[in-house]
C-alpha positions in Angstrom: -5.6 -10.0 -10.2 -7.2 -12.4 -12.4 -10.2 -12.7 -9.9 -10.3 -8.8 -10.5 -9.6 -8.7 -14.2 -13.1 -11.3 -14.5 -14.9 -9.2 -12.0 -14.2 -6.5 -14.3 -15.5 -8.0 -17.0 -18.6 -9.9 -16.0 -20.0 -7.5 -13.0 -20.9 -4.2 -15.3 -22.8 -6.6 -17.3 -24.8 -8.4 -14.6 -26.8 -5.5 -13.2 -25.6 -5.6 -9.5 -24.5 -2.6 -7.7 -26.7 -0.6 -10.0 -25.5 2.3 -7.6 -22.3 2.8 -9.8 -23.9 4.8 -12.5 -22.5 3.1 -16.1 -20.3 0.7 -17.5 -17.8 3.3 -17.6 -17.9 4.1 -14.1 -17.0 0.7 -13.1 -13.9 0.6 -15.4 -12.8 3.8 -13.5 -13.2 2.2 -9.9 -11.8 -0.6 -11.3 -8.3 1.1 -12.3 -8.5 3.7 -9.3 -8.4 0.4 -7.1 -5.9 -1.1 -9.6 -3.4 2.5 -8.6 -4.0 1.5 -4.9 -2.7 -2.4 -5.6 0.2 -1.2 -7.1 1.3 1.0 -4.0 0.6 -1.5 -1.5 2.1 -4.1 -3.1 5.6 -1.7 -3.4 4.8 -0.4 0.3 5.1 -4.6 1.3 8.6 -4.4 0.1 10.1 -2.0 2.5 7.2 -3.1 5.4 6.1 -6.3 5.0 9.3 -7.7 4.0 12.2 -5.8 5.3 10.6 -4.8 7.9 11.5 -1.2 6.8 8.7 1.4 8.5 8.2 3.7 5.8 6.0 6.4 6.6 6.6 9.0 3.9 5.4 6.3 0.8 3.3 9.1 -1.2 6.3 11.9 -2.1 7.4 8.8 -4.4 4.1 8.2 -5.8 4.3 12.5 -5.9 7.1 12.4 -7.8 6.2 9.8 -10.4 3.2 11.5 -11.2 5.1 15.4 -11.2 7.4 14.0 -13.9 4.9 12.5 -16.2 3.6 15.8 -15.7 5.9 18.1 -16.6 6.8 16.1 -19.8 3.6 15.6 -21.3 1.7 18.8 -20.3 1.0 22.5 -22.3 2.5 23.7 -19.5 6.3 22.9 -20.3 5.2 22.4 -23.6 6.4 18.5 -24.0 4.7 15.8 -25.9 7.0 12.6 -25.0 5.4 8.9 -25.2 4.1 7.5 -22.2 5.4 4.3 -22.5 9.2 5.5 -22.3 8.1 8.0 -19.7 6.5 5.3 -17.3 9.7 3.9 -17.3 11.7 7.1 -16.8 9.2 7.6 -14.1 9.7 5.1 -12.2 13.8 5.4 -12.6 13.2 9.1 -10.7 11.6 7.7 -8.3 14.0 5.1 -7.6 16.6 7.4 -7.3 15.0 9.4 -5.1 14.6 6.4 -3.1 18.4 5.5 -2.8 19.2 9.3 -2.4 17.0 8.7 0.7 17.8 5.9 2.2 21.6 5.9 1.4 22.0 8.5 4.6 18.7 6.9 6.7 19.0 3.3 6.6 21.6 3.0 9.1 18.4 4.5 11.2 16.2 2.3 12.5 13.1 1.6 14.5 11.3 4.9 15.2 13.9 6.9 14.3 13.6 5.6 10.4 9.9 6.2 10.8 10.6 9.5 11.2 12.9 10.3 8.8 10.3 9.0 6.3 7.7 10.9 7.8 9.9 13.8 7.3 10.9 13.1 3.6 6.7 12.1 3.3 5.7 15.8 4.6 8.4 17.9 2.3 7.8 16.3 -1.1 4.8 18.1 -1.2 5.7 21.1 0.2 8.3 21.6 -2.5 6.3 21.2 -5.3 4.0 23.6 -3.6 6.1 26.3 -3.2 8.0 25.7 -7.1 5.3 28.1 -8.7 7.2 28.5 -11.9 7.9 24.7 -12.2 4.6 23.2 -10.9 2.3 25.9 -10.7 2.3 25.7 -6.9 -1.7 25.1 -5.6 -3.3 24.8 -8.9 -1.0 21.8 -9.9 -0.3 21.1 -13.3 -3.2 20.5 -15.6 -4.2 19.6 -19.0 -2.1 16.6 -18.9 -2.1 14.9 -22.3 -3.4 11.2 -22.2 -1.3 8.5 -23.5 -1.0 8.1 -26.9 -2.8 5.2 -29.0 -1.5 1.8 -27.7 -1.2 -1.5 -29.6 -4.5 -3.9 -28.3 -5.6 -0.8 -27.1 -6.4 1.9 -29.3 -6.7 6.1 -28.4 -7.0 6.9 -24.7 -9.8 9.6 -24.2 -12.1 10.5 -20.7 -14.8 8.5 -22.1 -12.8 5.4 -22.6 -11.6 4.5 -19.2 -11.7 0.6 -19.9 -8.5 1.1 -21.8 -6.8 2.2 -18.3 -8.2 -0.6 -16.6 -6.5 -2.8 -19.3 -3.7 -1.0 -19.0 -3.6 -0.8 -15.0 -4.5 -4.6 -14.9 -1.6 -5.3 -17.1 0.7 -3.5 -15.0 -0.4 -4.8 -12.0 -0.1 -8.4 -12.7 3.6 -8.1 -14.4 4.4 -6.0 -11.3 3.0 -8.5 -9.0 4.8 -11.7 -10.8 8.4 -9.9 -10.6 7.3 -9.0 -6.9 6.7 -12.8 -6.2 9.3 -14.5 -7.8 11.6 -12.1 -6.4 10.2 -12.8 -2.9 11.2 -16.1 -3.3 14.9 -15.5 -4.6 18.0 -15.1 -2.6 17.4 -11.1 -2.2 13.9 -11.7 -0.8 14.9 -14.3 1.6 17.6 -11.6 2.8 14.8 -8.7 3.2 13.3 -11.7 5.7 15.9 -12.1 7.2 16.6 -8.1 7.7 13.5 -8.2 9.2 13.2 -11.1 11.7 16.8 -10.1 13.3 19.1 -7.6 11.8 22.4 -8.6 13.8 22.0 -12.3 13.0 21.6 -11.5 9.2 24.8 -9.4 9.5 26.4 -11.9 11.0 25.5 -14.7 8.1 27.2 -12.3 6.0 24.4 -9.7 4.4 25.4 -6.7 3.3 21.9 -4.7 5.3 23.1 -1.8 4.2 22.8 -2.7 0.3 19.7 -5.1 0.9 17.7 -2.5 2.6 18.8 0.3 -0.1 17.4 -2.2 -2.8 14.0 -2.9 -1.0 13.5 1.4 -0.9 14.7 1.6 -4.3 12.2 -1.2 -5.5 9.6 0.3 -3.4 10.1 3.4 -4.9 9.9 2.8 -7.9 6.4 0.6 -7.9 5.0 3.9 -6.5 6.8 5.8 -9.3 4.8 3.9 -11.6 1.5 4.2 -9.8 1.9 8.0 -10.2 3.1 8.2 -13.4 -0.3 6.1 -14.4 -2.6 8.4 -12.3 -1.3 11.5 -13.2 -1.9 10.1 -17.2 -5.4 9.3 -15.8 -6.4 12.0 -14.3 -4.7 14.7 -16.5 -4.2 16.9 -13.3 -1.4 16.4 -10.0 -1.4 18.8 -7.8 0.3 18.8 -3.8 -2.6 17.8 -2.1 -3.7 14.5 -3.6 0.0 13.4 -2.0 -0.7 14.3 1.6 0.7 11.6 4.7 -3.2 10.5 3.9 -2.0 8.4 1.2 0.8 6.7 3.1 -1.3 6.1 6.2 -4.3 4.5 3.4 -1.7 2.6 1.7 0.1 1.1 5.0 -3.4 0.4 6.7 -3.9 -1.9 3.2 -0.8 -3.7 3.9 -1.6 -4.4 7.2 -5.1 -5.5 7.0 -4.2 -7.6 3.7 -1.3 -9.2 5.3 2.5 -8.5 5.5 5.0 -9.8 3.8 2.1 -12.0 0.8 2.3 -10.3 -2.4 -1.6 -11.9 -2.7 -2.8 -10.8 0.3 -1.6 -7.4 -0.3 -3.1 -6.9 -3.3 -6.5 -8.7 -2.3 -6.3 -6.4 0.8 -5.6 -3.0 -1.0 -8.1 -4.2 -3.4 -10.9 -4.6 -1.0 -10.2 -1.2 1.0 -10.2 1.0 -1.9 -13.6 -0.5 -2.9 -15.1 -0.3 0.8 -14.0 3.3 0.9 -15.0 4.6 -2.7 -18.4 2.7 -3.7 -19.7 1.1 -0.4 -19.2 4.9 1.8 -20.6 6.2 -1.8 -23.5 4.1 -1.6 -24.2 4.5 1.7 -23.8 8.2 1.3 -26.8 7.9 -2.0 -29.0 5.7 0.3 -29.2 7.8 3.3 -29.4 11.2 2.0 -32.6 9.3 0.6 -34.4 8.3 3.1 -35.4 11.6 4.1 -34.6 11.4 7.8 -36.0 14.3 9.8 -33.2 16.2 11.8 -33.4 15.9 15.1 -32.1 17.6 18.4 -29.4 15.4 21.0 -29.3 17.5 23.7 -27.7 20.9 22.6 -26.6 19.2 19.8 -28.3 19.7 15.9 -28.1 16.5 13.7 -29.0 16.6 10.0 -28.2 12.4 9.0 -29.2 13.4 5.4 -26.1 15.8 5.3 -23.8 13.3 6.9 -20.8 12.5 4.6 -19.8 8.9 5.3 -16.8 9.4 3.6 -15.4 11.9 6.5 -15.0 8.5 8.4 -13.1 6.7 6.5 -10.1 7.5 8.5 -11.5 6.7 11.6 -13.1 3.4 10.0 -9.1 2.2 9.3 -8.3 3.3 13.0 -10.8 1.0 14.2 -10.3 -1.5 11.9 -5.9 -1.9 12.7 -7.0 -2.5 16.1 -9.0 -5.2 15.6 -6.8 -6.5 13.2 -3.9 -6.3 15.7 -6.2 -7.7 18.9 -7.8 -10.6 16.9 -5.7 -11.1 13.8 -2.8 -9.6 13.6 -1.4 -11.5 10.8 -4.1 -10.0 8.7 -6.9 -11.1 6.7 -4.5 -13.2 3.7 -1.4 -13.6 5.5 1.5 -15.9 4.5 1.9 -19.4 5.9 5.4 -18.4 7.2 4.0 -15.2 8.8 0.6 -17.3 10.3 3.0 -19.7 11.9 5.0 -17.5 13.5 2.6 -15.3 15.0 0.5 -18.5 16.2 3.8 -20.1 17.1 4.2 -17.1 19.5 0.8 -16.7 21.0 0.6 -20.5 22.1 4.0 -20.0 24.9 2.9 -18.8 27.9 3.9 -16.5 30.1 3.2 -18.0 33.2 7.1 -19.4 34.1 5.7 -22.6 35.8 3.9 -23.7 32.7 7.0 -23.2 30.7 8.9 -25.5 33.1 6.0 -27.3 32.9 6.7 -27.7 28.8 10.2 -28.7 29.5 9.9 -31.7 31.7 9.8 -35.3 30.1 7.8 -37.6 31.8 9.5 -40.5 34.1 12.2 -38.2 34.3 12.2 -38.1 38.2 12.7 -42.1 38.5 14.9 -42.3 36.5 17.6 -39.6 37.5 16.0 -38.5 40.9 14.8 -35.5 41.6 16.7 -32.2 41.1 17.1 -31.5 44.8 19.0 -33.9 46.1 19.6 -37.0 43.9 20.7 -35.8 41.2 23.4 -37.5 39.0 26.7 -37.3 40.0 
C-alpha cells in the first residue's frame, strides 16, 4: 500500500493516463480499488488461509454498508459519527459471521461452499423485500458523508482525496494486524486447518473455534469495506451485493496469491484497475475510431457500440484458468505456498521413476539384489 499511496500522489500530477478525466477522478479509482483491497485481503482469511471456501463474501460487505446506512441517513432520521459507526459496523458483521458459521463449519468441502452460496444469495434478497426498513429496490439514499476528520477536514463529492486518505489508512492498519496475525499462533493454526484438518485435530486445535474466528475476522474486514463505501457513495441498494462481488473478490485472491497478505492486496489492486480504467479506456478509444459496422454472416456487428466492460466476467474466467494451468500459486504467492506447489509438481507419476528416486546407488553390491540375495 505504500507503492499505492505514492502512485497516488505522484501519477495525477505527471500527465499519464490522461484518459481519467481530473485529479479528482484518480482519487476516486484510487479509493474504489482501495474498497476492493480490503475485501480480498478479509476473503484470504477464510480462503487463502483456512482453506475455508467462502462463496457468499458480499452479504457481509451488504450488511456493513446497510447499517451505516440506516444510521446516518434521512431516511431513519439518524445522524451518528462515522468513526464509532465503522466500528459498530464491522461488529454486525462479525456477528453475522459467527451466527453463520457456528451451525456450517462442521461442513466442509462443497458442501460449505454451498452453504455460503446460500447465505451469499439471501442477504440481498432480504433487504430487498424489507420495503419499510430499506426501501426495497430503490435502496437507501442520501446517505450523509462522514463528518469533518482530524488531518482531514469536511468530506463532500468534490473532495474524494479525503477518502483515499482515509481508505489508504484503513487499508494499511488492516493489512499490518492481517500480517502479524498470519504469523502468530492462530494463523499458523488456520494453516494448519487448511493443509490437513484431522492432523490439526489431532495436535490438539480446537477447528471448530479456529475456523469460527477466521469467518468472524473475515467478516468483519468486509463489514468495514461496506461501511466505507456506503459513506462514499451515499447510496446501498441490493444489487451492488449480487454473488458478482464474491466471484470478483475470490478471482482477486486467486490471481494475487493465496494465503500472502501482499499478494492479495497487489492482486486485488491490479484487477480492480484492469477492470475499471483499462476496459474504460478501451471502451473511449474504440468507440473513437469510427469503425464501420459490418455484416459476419447473418450476424450485425457495430464495434463502436461494444461495451468492453460486459467481458469482464468472462476476462476472469479465462484468466483462473491460466492461472491454475501455468501458475497456480498465483502471480505474488508466498514462499511457503510456491514451495509446496513446486514441491508437488516435480514427483512423478510414473511408479518406476519413483522407485527410480528411492534407490541409493551401490546398493545392489552391497546387500544383493532384492530377488534372491537379500539379507538374511
Amino acid at each position: 500500500m505504500l507503492i499505492v499511496a505514492v502512485l497516488a500522489t505522484i501519477l495525477p500530477r505527471t500527465g499519464l493516463f490522461t484518459f481519467i478525466q481530473g485529479t479528482s477522478s484518480w482519487w476516486d479509482a484510487f479509493a474504489n480499488a482501495g474498497v476492493f483491497v480490503l475485501l480480498a485481503m478479509g476473503l484470504n482469511v477464510v480462503v487463502g488461509l483456512a482453506g475455508l471456501l467462502d462463496l457468499g463474501y458480499a452479504a457481509f460487505f451488504a450488511i456493513g454498508a446497510y447499517t451505516y446506512a440506516y444510521s446516518n441517513s434521512p431516511f431513519s432520521g439518524l445522524d451518528l459519527p462515522f468513526l464509532p459507526m465503522l466500528v459498530v459496523g464491522a461488529a454486525v458483521a462479525a456477528v453475522f459471521g459467527i451466527a453463520l458459521g457456528a451451525p456450517t463449519l462442521r461442513l466442509r468441502g462443497d458442501y460449505l461452499a454451498i452453504m455460503t452460496l446460500g447465505f451469499g444469495e439471501i442477504v440481498p434478497i432480504v433487504f430487498l423485500n424489507l420495503d419499510k426498513w430499506t426501501e426495497g429496490t430503490n435502496g437507501i439514499g442520501g446517505i450523509f458523508r462522514p463528518e469533518a476528520l482530524p488531518f482531514l477536514g469536511a468530506f463532500g463529492a468534490i473532495t474524494p482525496y479525503n477518502y483515499l486518505i482515509m481508505m489508504l489508512f484503513i487499508v494499511t492498519v488492516a493489512m499490518i494486524l492481517l500480517y502479524r496475525l498470519q504469523d502468530s499462533r492462530i494463523g499458523r493454526a488456520w494453516v494448519a486447518i487448511r493443509e490437513d484438518e484431522l492432523a490439526a485435530a489431532a495436535n490438539g486445535i480446537n477447528t471448530i473455534t479456529t475456523k469460527l474466528l477466521a469467518f468472524a475476522l473475515g467478516a468483519t474486514t468486509s463489514g468495514l469495506a461496506g461501511v466505507f463505501n456506503a459513506s462514499k457513495l451515499t447510496i446501498v441498494s441490493p444489487d451492488q451485493f449480487l454473488f458478482t462481488v464474491s466471484f470478483t473478490v475470490l478471482a482477486m485472491v486467486i490471481i494475487g496469491g493465496m494465503g500472502n497478505i501482499w499478494g492479495v492486496a497487489a492482486g486485488a489492486f491490479v484487477v480492480f484497475m484492469i477492470q475499471s480504467v483499462l476496459l474504460k479506456q478501451i471502451n473511449t478509444v474504440v468507440g473513437g475510431l469510427g469503425i464501420p459496422a459490418f455484416n459476419l454472416g447473418p450476424v450485425h456487428i457495430n464495434v463502436s457500440e461494444i461495451n468492453f466492460l460486459q467481458f469482464q466476467f468472462l476476462l476472469y474466467g479465462i484468466a483462473l484458468v491460466l492461472m491454475m494451468l501455468y501458475r497456480p500459486e498465483g502471480l505474488f504467492p508466498s514462499q511457503t505456498r510456491r514451495r509446496e506447489l513446486h514441491e508437488a509438481a516435480d514427483v512423478p507419476d510414473d511408479p518406476e521413476a519413483l522407485g527410480a528416486m528411492g534407490e541409493v546407488p551401490g546398493a545392489e553390491e552391497q546387500f544383493g539384489e532384492s530377488s534372491g540375495e537379500g539379507v538374511r
